[in-house]
C-alpha positions as CSV (number, residue, x, y, z in Angstrom):
1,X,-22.7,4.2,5.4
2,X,-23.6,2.1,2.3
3,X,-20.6,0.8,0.8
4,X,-21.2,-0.4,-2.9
5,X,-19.8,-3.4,-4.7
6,X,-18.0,-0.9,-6.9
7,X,-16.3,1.0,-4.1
8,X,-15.3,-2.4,-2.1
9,X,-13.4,-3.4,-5.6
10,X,-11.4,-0.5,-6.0
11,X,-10.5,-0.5,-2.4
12,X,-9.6,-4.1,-2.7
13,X,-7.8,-3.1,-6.1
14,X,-5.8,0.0,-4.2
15,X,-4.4,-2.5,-1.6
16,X,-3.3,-5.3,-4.2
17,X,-2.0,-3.3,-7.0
18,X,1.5,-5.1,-6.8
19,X,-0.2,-7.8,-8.2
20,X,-0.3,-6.0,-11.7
21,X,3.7,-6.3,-11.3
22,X,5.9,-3.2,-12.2
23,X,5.0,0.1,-10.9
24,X,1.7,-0.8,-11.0
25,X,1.7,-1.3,-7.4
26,X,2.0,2.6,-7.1
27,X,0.3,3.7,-10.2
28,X,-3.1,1.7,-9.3
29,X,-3.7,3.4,-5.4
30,X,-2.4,6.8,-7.2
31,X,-5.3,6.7,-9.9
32,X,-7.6,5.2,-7.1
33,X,-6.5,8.2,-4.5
34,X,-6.7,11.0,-7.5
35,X,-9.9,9.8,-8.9
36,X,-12.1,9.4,-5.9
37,X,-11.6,11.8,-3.7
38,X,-15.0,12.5,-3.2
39,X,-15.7,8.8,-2.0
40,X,-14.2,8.4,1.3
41,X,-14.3,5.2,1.7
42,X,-12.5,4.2,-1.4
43,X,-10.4,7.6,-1.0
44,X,-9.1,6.3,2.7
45,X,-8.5,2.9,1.3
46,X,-6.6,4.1,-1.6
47,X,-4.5,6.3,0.5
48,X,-3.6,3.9,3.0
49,X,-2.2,1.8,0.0
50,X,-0.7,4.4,-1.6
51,X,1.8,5.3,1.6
52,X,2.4,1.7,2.2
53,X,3.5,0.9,-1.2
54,X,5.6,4.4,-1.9
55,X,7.3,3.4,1.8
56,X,8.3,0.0,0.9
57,X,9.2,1.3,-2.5
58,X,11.5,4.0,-0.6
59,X,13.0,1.3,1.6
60,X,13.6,-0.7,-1.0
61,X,15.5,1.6,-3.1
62,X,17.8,3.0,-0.4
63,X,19.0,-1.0,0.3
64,X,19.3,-1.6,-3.3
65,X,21.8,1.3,-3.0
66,X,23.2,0.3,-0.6
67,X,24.0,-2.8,-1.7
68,X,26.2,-1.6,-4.0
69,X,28.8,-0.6,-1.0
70,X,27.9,-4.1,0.5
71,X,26.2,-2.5,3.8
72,X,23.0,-2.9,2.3
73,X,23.7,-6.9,2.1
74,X,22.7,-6.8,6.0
75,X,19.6,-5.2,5.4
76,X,18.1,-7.3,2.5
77,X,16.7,-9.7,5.3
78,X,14.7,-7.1,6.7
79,X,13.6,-5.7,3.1
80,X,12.3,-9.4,3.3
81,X,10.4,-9.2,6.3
82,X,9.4,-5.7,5.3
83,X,7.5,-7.1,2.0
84,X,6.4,-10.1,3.8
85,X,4.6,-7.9,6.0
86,X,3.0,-5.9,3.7
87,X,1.9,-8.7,2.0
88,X,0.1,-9.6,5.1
89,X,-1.2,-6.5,6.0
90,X,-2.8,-5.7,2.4
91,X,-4.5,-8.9,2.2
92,X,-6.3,-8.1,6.0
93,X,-6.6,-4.7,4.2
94,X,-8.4,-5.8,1.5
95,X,-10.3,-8.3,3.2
96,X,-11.9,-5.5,5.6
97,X,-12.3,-3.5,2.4
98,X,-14.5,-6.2,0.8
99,X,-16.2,-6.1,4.3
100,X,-17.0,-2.5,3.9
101,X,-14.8,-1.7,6.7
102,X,-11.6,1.1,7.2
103,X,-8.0,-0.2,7.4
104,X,-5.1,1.2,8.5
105,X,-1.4,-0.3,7.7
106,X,0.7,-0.3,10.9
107,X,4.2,1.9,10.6
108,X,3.0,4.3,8.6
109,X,0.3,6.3,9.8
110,X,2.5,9.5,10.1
111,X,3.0,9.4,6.8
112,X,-0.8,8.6,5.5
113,X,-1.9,11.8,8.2
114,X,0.4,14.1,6.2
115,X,-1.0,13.3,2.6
């Protein structure tokens, strides 16, 4: 499989979309994953960033909830670690993406087998 220049950016893109700040972490991968579904490299890529991001969106929400009733104070360490982590794992991501290779975030595949 010949993986262009163009398809390698918008993988890259997919996985670092929370660079664009806002929800432009999930709105990036979403445009990606509806727009090239016909391309499945860019399509697995875009995917893979798409569950990652909505899942550490999800976790992030429920703790800010629940740090309203202060049990979610014990959990903003691991929201931390949880975003550290993803960090991590999107810039490997995107790294094999640039070296026209698949990528899949660890956690989550459950989730990305379902969509």
């Amino acid at each position: 499989m010949n993986i262009t220049g163009e398809q390698k950016l918008l993988a890259i893109l997919a996985h670092l979309a929370y660079l664009l700040g806002g929800l432009g972490f999930i709105i990036a991968p979403l445009v990606i994953f509806m727009l090239r579904k016909e391309d499945p490299f860019v399509y697995h890529h875009a995917k893979q960033a798409l569950v990652a991001h909505l899942a550490i969106l999800v976790v992030s929400v429920i703790t800010s909830l629940l740090c309203m009733v202060l049990v979610g104070l014990l959990l903003v360490p691991v929201i931390g670690l949880l975003w550290l982590l993803l960090l991590i794992t999107s810039i490997i991501a995107a790294v094999k993406a640039a070296d026209g290779q698949f990528y899949e975030y660890p956690l989550i595949q459950r989730l990305v087998t379902k969509l």
